[in-house]
C-alpha positions in Angstrom: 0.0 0.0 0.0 1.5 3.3 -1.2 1.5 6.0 1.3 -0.5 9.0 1.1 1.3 12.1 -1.1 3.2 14.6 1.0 1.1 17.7 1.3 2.5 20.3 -0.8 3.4 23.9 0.2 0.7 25.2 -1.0 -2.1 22.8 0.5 -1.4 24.3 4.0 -3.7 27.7 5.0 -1.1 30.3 5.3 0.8 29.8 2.1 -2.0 29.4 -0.2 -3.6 32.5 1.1 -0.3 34.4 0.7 -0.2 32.8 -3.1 -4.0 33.8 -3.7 -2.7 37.7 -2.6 0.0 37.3 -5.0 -2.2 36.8 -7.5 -4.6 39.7 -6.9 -1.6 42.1 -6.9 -1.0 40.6 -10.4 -4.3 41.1 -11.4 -3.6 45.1 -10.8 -2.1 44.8 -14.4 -5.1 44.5 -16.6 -7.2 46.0 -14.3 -5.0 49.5 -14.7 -4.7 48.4 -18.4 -8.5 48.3 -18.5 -8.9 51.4 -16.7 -6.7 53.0 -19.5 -9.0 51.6 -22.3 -12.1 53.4 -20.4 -10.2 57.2 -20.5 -9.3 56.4 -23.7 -12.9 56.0 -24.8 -14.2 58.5 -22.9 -12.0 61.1 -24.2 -13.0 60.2 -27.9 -16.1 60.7 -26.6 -15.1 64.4 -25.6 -13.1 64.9 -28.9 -16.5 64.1 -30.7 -18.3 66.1 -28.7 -16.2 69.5 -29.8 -16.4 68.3 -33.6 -19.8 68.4 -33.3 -19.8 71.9 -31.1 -17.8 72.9 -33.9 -19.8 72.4 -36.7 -23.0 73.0 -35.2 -22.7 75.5 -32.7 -20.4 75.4 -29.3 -21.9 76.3 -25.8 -23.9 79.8 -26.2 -23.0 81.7 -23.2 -24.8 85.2 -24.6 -23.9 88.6 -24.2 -27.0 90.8 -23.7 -27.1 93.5 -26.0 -25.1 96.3 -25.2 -25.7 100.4 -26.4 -22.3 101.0 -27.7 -21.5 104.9 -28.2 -18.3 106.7 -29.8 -17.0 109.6 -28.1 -14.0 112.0 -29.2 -12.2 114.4 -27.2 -9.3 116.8 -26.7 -5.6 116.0 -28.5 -7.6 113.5 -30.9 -8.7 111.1 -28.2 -11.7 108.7 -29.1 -13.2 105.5 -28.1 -16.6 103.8 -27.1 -18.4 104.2 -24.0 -21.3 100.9 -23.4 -24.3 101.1 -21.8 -25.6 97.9 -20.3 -29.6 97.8 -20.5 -31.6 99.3 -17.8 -33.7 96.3 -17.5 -34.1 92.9 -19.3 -36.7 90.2 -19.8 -34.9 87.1 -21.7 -37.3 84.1 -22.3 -35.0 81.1 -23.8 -36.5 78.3 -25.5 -33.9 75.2 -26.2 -35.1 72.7 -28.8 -32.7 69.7 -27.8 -31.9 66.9 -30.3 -28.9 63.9 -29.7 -26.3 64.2 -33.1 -24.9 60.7 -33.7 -21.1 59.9 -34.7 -20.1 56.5 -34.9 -21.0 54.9 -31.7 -21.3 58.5 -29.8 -24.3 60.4 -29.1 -24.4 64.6 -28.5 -27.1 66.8 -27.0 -27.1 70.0 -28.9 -30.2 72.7 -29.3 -32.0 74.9 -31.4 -32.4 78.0 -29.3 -35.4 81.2 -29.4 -34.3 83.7 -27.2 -36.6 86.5 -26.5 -34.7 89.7 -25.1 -36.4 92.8 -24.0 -35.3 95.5 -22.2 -34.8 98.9 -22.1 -31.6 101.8 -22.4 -31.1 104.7 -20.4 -29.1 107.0 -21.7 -29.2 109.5 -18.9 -26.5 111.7 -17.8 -23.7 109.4 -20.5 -20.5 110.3 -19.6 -17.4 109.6 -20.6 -15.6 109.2 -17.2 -12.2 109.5 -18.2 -13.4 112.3 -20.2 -16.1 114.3 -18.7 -15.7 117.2 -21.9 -15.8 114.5 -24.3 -18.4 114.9 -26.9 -21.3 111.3 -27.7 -21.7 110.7 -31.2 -24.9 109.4 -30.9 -25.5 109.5 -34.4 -22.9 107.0 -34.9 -24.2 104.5 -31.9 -24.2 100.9 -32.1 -26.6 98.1 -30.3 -24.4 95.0 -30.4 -25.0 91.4 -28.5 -22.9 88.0 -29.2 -20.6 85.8 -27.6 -17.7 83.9 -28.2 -18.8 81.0 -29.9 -22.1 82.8 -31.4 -23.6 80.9 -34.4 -27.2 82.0 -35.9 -30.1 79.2 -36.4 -31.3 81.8 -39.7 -31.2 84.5 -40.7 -29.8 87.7 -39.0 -32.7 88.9 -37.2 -34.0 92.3 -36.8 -34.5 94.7 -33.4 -36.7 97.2 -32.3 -36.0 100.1 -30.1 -38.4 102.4 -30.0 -40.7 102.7 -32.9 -38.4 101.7 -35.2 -36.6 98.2 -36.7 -32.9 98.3 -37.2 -31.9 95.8 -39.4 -28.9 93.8 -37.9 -25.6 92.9 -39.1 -23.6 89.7 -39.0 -20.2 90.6 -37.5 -18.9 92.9 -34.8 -17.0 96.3 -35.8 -13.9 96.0 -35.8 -12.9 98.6 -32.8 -10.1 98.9 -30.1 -12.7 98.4 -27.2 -12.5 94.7 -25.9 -15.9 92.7 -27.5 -16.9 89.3 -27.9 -15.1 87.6 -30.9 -18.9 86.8 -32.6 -22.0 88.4 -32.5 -24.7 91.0 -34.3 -24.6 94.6 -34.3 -27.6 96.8 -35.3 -27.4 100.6 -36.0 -29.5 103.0 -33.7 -29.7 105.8 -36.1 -30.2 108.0 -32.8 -30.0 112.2 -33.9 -29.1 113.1 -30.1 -29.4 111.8 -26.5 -32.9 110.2 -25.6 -34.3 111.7 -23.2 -35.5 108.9 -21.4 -35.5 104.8 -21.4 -35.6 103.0 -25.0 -37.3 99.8 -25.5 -35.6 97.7 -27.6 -37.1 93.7 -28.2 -35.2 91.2 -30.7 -35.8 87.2 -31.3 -32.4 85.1 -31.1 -32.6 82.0 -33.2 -29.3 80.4 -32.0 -27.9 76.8 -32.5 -25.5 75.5 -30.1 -24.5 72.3 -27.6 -24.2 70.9 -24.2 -24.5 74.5 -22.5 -26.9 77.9 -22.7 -26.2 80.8 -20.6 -26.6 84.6 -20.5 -23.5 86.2 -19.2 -23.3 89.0 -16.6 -24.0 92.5 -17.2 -27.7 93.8 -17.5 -28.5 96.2 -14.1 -31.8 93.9 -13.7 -32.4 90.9 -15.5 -34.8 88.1 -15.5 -34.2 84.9 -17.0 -36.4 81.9 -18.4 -35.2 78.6 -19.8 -37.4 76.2 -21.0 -36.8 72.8 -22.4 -37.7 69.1 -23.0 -34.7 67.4 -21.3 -35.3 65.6 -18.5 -31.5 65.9 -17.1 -31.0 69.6 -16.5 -27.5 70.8 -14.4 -28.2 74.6 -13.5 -24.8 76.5 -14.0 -23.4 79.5 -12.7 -22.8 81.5 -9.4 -26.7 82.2 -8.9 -29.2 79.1 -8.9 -32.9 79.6 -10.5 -35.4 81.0 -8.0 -37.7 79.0 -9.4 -37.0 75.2 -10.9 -39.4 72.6 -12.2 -38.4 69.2 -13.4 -40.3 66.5 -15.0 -39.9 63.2 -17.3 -40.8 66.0 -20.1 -38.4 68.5 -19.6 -37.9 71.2 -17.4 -38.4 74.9 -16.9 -36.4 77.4 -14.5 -36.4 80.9 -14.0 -33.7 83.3 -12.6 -33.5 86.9 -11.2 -30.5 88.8 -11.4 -28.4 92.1 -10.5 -25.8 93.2 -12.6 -22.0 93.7 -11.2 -19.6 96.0 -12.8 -16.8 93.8 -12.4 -18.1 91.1 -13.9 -20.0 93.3 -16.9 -16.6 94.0 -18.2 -15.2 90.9 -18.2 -18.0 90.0 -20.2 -17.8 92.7 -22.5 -13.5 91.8 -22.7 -14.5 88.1 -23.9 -13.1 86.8 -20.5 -14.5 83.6 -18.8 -17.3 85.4 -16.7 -20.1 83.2 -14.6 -23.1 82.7 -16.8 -26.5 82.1 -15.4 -27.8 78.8 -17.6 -28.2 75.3 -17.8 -26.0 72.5 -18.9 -27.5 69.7 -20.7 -26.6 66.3 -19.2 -27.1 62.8 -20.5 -29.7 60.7 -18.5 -27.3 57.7 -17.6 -23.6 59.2 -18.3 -22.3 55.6 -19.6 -18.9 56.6 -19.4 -18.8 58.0 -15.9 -20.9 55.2 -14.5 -18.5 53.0 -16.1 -15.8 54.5 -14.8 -17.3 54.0 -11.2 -18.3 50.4 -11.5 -14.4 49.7 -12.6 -13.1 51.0 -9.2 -15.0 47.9 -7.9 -13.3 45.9 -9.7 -10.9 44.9 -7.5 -13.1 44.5 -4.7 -14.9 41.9 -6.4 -12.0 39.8 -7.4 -11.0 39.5 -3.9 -14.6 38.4 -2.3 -14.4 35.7 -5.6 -11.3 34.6 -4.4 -12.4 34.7 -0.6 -15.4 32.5 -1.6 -13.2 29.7 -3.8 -10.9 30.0 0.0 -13.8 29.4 1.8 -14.5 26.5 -0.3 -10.9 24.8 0.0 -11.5 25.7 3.9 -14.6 24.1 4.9 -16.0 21.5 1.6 -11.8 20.4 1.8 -11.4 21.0 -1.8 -8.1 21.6 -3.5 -8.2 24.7 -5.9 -4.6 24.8 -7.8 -3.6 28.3 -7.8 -3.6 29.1 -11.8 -7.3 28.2 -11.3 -8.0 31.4 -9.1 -5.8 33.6 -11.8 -8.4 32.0 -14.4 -11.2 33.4 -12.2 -9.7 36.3 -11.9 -9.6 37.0 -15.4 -13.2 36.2 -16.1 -13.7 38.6 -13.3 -11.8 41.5 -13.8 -13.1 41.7 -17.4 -16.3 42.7 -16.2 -15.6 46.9 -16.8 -14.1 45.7 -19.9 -17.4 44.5 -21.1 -19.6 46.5 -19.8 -18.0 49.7 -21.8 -17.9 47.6 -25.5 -21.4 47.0 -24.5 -22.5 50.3 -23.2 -21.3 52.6 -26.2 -23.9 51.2 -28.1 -26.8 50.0 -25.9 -26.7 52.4 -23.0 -25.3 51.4 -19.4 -28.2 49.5 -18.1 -28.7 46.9 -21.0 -24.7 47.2 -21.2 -24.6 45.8 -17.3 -27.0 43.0 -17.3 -25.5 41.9 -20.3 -22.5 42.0 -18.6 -23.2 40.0 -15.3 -25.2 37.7 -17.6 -22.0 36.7 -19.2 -19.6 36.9 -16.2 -21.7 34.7 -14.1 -22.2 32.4 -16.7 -18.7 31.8 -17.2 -17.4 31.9 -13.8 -20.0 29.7 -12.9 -19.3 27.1 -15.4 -15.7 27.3 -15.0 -16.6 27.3 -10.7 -18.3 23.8 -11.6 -15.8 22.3 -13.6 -12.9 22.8 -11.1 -15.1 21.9 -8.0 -17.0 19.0 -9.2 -20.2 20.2 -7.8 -23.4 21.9 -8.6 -24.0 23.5 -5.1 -20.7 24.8 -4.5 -21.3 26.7 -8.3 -24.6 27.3 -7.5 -23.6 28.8 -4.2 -20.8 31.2 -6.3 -23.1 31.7 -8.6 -25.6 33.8 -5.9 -22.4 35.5 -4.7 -21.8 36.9 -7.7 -25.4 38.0 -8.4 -25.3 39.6 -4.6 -22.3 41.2 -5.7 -23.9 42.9 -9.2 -27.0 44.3 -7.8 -25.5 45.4 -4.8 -22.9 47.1 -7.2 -25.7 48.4 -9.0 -27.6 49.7 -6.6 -24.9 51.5 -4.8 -24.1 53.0 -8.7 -27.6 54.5 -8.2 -27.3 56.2 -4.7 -24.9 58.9 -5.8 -25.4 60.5 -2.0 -25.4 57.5 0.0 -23.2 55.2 -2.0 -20.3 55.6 0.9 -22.6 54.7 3.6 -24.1 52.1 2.0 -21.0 50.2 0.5 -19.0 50.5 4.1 -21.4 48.8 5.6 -21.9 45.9 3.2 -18.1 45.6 3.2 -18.6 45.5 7.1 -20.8 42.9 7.0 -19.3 40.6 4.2 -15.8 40.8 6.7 -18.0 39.7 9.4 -19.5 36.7 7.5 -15.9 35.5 6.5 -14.6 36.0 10.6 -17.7 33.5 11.5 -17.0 31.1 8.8 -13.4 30.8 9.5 -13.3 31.4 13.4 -12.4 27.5 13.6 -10.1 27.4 11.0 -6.3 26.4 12.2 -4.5 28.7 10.3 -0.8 26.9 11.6 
C-alpha cells in the first residue's frame, strides 16, 4: 500500500492565502490596463463632442445687448463708451436633439431667445473724459458671444418705434468685445431723453450648454426645455426650478456687477447664469465608477473559492484562481464595449449575464459540484445588484458600501473562526 502524497506547500492555509494575494496584486495589471481603455474611450467621446460643437454650434454663453456709443475728445482722443440695458426680460426656448457619430451620441439645441429691455441714456458720460463729446448718431446696439452661431437668418431689433436691421459681425474697434455676435445701428439724432425699449428674437444653434452672461442692471431669466437631465450652471441658482420626465423649466432673477459686466464685454470667462444639458445615464462615468470595484470583487471571488478549499476540503490549484480572476476583472471591460452602443443599463445585465455564466461554469468544472457553483453563482449576483444599486445612490453610496463591506468581513470571521490557520 502506497502511502499518502506529501502535502504540498501550497495545501497548507497560510501559504496558499499568501499565493492567492500574490495573484490579486497581479491582477492590478489588466485592471489598470482596462482602466486605461475606459479614458481612452471617454475622451474620444469628448473629442466628438467639440467636432460636433464645432460644426453645429459650441456652448452659447450670450452677451446681452449692449448700447455701444463713440466719443471724441481733446488731443484727438476717441473710443466707445457701453451702456448695459436698464432692465431685461430674456425668455430662452432650447429645442434639444442627440447628433450621432459613430457609436457616440451629443445633446445640442436649437435655441429662441426673446430679449427685451430697455436703455437709459441719462446723464452718459465719458468718465475719463467728462468734456468728451457722444456721437450718438454714430451709436451701435451689439450682442454675441464667443462661440455665437445664428439658427437663420440675421434677425432684426426694435428700439423704440423703429426696426434696425442687424448685421452679421462685430465692428472691428479697439474696445474689448466678444469675438462673434450682431450689431444693429441706432440711427439715434441726439441723446434720448428717457429709457428705450428695444425687443429682438435670437434663433441660435449651439450644444451641451446655454447661458446669459453678466451685465444687465436687472435681468430676468427663463429657460425652458424638454430634457429631462438639466445641471443649473453659474454663481446664482434659479429662484424658481421645475423638473419632469418632459423637460424642465427654470427661471432666474439677477443684478448686474460692474466687475463682472466687463469681463463680459472683454471676452473673458465670466459666470453665466444657464443650464447645462446632461445625459440621462452618463455611460462613461458610470462605467468608470463600477471599474473602481473591480478589484473588490476579485477578492470576495477569491475569498469564496478559500472558503470553499477551507470548509468542503477542496483543493483549488492556484492558476485556477488567476483564471477566475480574469473572467472577473473583465467585467468593466465588457460593460463599456457594451454600453457605447446600448446604454449602461442593457450594457450591465449583459455583462453579469456573461460573467456569471462563465465563472460559474468554470466554478463547476474545477469543484466537481453543482451546489458549491450554484452557491458562487448567488455570490456573484449579490455582488452585481449590490454594485448596482450603490451606482444609483450617488449620495449614499459611501454609507451604503462601508457597511456591506462591514458585514461581508464579518460573515468570513464567522466562517473561519475554527479554522487552524498553523
Amino acid at each position: 500500500m502506497e502511502p499518502d502524497p506529501k502535502p504540498g506547500l501550497l495545501d497548507r492555509p497560510t501559504p496558499k492565502l499568501a499565493a492567492v494575494g500574490l495573484v490579486l496584486l497581479a491582477m492590478l495589471v489588466p485592471h489598470l490596463m482596462i482602466g486605461g481603455v475606459i479614458e481612452e474611450r471617454e475622451e474620444r467621446h469628448q473629442s466628438v463632442q467639440r467636432e460636433i460643437g464645432a460644426g453645429w454650434g459650441g456652448p452659447q454663453l450670450l452677451m446681452a445687448p449692449v448700447l455701444a456709443i463713440p466719443w471724441s475728445g481733446a488731443q484727438g482722443r476717441s473710443g466707445h463708451i457701453h451702456l448695459q440695458p436698464e432692465r431685461l426680460d430674456a425668455q430662452v426656448e432650447l429645442a434639444p436633439q442627440l447628433r450621432r457619430r459613430g457609436l457616440y451620441e451629443v445633446p445640442v439645441y436649437t435655441a429662441t431667445a426673446r430679449l427685451e429691455g430697455r436703455f437709459n441714456a441719462a446723464g452718459a458720460v465719458v468718465l475719463q473724459e467728462p468734456s468728451a463729446i457722444l456721437h450718438w448718431g454714430d451709436a451701435t446696439i451689439v450682442a454675441g458671444s464667443q462661440a455665437m452661431r445664428l439658427a437663420g437668418e440675421v434677425p432684426s431689433m426694435r428700439l423704440g418705434e423703429a426696426w434696425l436691421p442687424g448685421e452679421d459681425g462685430l465692428p472691428r474697434w479697439d474696445d474689448c468685445m466678444p469675438s462673434r455676435g450682431i450689431a444693429w445701428r441706432a440711427n439715434l439724432a441726439a441723446a434720448p431723453d428717457g429709457a428705450i425699449p428695444f425687443a429682438v428674437t435670437l434663433p441660435l444653434r449651439g450644444s451641451q450648454r446655454f447661458g446669459l452672461l453678466p451685465g444687465p442692471q436687472r435681468a430676468n431669466l427663463s429657460i425652458a426645455a424638454a430634457w429631462p437631465t438639466p445641471s443649473f450652471i453659474g454663481d446664482d441658482l434659479p429662484e424658481q426650478t421645475s423638473v419632469e420626465e418632459w423637460g424642465f423649466t427654470a427661471a432666474w432673477s439677477l443684478a448686474g456687477e460692474g466687475a463682472a459686466a466687463r469681463r463680459t464685454l472683454c471676452g473673458r470667462h465670466a459666470a453665466a447664469a444657464g443650464v447645462e444639458l446632461l445625459e440621462a445615464v452618463p455611460t462613461y462615468r458610470m462605467v468608470n465608477r463600477a471599474s473602481k470595484y473591480a478589484m473588490l470583487f476579485l477578492a470576495l471571488s477569491f475569498v469564496t473559492y478559500t472558503l470553499f478549499e477551507l470548509l468542503a476540503g477542496l483543493r483549488i490549484h492556484i492558476v485556477q484562481y488567476a483564471m477566475l480572476g480574469c473572467s472577473v476583472v473583465m467585467f468593466p471591460l465588457l460593460l463599456l464595449a457594451i454600453g457605447e452602443p446600448l446604454g449602461f443599463a442593457a450594457a450591465y445585465a449583459a455583462a453579469t449575464l456573461l460573467v456569471m455564466a462563465q465563472a460559474s461554469l468554470f466554478t463547476a468544472a474545477v469543484t466537481g459540484r453543482r451546489v458549491l457553483a450554484a452557491a458562487f453563482a448567488g455570490v456573484l449576483a449579490g455582488l452585481f445588484g449590490f454594485l448596482y444599486v450603490v451606482l444609483s445612490l450617488e449620495a449614499y453610496s459611501l454609507l451604503v458600501g462601508t457597511l456591506a463591506l462591514f458585514t461581508v468581513l464579518s460573515a468570513v470571521m464567522a466562517l473561519t473562526r475554527r479554522v487552524r490557520w498553523g
